[in-house]
N, C-alpha and C positions, 0 to 999 in steps of 0.2 A: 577405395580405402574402407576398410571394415570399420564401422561403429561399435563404440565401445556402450554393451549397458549397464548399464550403474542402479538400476531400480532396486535388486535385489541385493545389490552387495552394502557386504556390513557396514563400511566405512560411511554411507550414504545413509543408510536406515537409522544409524545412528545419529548420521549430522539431522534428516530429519526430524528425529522424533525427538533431541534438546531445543534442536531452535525453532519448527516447527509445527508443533505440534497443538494439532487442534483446526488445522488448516483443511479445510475442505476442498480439490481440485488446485489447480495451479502450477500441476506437476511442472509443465518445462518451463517456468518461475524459476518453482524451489531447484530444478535443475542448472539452470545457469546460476545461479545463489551459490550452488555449492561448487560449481568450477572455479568462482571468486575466493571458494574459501579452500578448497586446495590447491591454488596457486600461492596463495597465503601463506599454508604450511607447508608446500616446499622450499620458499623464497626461506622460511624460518633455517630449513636444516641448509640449505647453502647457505646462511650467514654461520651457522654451526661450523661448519665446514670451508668457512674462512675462502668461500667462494663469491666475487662482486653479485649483485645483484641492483635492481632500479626498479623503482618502483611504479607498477603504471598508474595510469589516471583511472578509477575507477568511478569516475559520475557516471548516473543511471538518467533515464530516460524512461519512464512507467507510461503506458499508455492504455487506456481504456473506460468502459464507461465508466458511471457514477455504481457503487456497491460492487465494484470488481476485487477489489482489496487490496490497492494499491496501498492507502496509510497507514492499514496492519503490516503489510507486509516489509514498510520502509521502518516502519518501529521496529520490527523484527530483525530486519539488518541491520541497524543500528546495535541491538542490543548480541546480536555476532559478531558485529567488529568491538564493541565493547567489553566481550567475554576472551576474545583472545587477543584484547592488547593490538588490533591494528594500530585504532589510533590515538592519541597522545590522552584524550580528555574519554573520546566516545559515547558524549552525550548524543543527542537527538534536540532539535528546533526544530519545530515546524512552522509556516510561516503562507502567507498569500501574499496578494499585489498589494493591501495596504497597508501591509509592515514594511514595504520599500518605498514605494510613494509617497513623496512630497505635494503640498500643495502649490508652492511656489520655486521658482529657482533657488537652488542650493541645495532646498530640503532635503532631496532625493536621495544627493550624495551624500548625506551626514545619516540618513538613515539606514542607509543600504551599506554602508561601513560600517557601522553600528554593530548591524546583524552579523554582518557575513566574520567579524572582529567576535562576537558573540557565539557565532559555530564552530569557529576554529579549532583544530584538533579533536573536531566532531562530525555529525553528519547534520546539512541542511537541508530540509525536506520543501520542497515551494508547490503549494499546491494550485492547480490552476495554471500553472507556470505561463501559459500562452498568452492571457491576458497582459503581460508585460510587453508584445510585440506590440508594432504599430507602424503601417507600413509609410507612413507621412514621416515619421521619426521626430516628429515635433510633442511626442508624449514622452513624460517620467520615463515612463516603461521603460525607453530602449535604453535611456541612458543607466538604468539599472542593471539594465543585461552586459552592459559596456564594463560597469564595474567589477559583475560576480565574474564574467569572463578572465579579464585581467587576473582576481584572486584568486581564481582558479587556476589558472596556470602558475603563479609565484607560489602555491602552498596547496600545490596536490599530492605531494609525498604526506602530507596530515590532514587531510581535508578531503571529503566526500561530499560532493551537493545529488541532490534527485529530484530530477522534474516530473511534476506527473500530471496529467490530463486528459483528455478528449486527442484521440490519434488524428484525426484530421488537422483538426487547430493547431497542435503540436507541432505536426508536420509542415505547415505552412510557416509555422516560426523559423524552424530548421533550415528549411529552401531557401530561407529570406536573409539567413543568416549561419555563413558557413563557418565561423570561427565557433558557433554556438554547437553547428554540428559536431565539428572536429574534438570539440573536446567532451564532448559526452558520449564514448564508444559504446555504453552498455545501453542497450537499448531493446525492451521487455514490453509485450504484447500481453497484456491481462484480460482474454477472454470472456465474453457473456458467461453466466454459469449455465450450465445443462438444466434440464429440470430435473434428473434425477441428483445431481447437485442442489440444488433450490430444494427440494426437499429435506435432504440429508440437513443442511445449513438450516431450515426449520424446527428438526428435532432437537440439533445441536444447543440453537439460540435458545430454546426452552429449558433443555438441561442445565445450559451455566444460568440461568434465572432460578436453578434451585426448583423446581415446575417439573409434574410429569403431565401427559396427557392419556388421553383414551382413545380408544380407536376408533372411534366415531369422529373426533375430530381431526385425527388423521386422516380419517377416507375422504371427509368434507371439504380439508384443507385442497387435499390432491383431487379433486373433483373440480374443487375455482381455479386450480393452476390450471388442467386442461383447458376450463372455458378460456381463459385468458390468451391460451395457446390457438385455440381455435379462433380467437377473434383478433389475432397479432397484436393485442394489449400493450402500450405503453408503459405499462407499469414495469412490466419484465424486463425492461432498459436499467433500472435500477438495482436490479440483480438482489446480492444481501442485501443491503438495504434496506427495498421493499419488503425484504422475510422480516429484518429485522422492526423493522414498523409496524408489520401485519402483528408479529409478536408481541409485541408492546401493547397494541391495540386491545387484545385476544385477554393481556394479561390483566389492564386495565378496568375491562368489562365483565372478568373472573370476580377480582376483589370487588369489586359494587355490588356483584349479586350474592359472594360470602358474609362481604358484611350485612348486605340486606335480609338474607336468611339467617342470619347467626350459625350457619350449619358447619361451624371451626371445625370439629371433628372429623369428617369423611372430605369435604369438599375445599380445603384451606390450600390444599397444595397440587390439586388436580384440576386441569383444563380441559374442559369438556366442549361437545359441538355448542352449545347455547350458548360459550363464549365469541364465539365467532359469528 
């Protein structure tokens, strides 16, 4: 069967560049993003056209390192189901293991209603999500999972949850638990960035900080990716992140030596190698 490509055509570029945009890499992300959203828009013109329609279950399943973009990118879906009226409210919650977790019997349950009561005819984002497993079943966790499962199913016509984490740990939750698999069909691979990615995503982060640099620090920046590449660096596990820290770092060490020179004029908005 011939594959259809969608990279170039308008309808795409357009859904890219309102809801996406500023997104460095992640293409077949933003690609399965956007078959969710024109399945959306045809389900719209068959109700137009006074044709049944059902609504499927769209929980997601995000998986990948730490600085992949997983939380931008569930903010971002959120704020596309909330631009065309998927769903009822279209807020965003985001949340970990200890906005469900109780300390004691009961707790768990009165919290974890709470929430998932709190997201409703919204999206509920759980980060970490794996931490909730426990293969004893004598932890909060599972009986948390026992709950969102349930709500998930009684109010997935208005209701979107998204897990997201570490693909292995993920995946172990999944095997251990098929009612967990079955009801989250969307399930999204978020890639290590490239280094020429990793770089673009350094100039980028500079730019929305209002910052230009020089190209000194340029060449210097992309001189420590390579060592780091050449010595299979841990740091590079953290993807943005790390760009974005190194940034911060870069920026912080700018203003100490502006303010320490007074040199507002020339040097207040540019980053230079002796930043770094």
């Amino acid at each position: 069967m011939k594959s259809f490509e969608i990279t170039n055509h308008y309808e795409y570029k357009s859904f890219k560049e309102k809801y996406f945009s500023g997104i460095i890499g992640l293409d077949s992300i933003i690609k399965e993003i956007f078959s969710i959203f024109a399945l959306i828009q045809i389900n719209e013109i068959k109700k137009q056209r006074n044709i049944p329609i059902k609504k499927q279950a769209l929980n997601m399943i995000f998986y990948g390192n730490p600085g992949t973009g997983k939380t931008t990118i569930a903010r971002k879906v959120s704020k596309m189901f909330q631009n065309i009226n998927y769903l009822s409210k279209g807020h965003l919650v985001e949340i970990d293991r200890s906005d469900l977790i109780g300390e004691y019997v009961g707790q768990t349950s009165i919290k974890t209603k709470r929430i998932l009561e709190e997201a409703r005819g919204g999206v509920l984002f759980i980060d970490e999500a794996y931490s909730l497993y426990n293969e004893e079943y004598n932890d909060f966790g599972n009986e948390a999972i026992d709950i969102i499962l349930k709500f998930v199913e009684d109010h997935h016509e208005d209701f979107v949850v998204i897990l997201a984490g570490y693909k292995e740990k993920i995946e172990v939750m999944l095997n251990n638990n098929k009612g967990l698999n079955s009801r989250f069909p969307i399930k999204l691979f978020f890639e290590d960035y490239t280094i020429d990615e990793l770089k673009q995503i350094f100039s980028y982060t500079i730019k929305t900080n209002s910052y230009n640099y020089s190209k000194n620090l340029e060449k210097k920046f992309h001189n420590y990716l390579n060592q780091l590449i050449s010595k299979n660096s841990p740091l590079l596990t953290y993807n943005g992140r790390f760009i974005r820290n190194t940034v911060e770092n870069i920026i912080r060490r700018h203003d100490m030596r502006v303010f320490l020179n007074k040199n507002y004029s020339q040097d207040l908005m540019i980053l230079d190698e002796i930043d770094f």
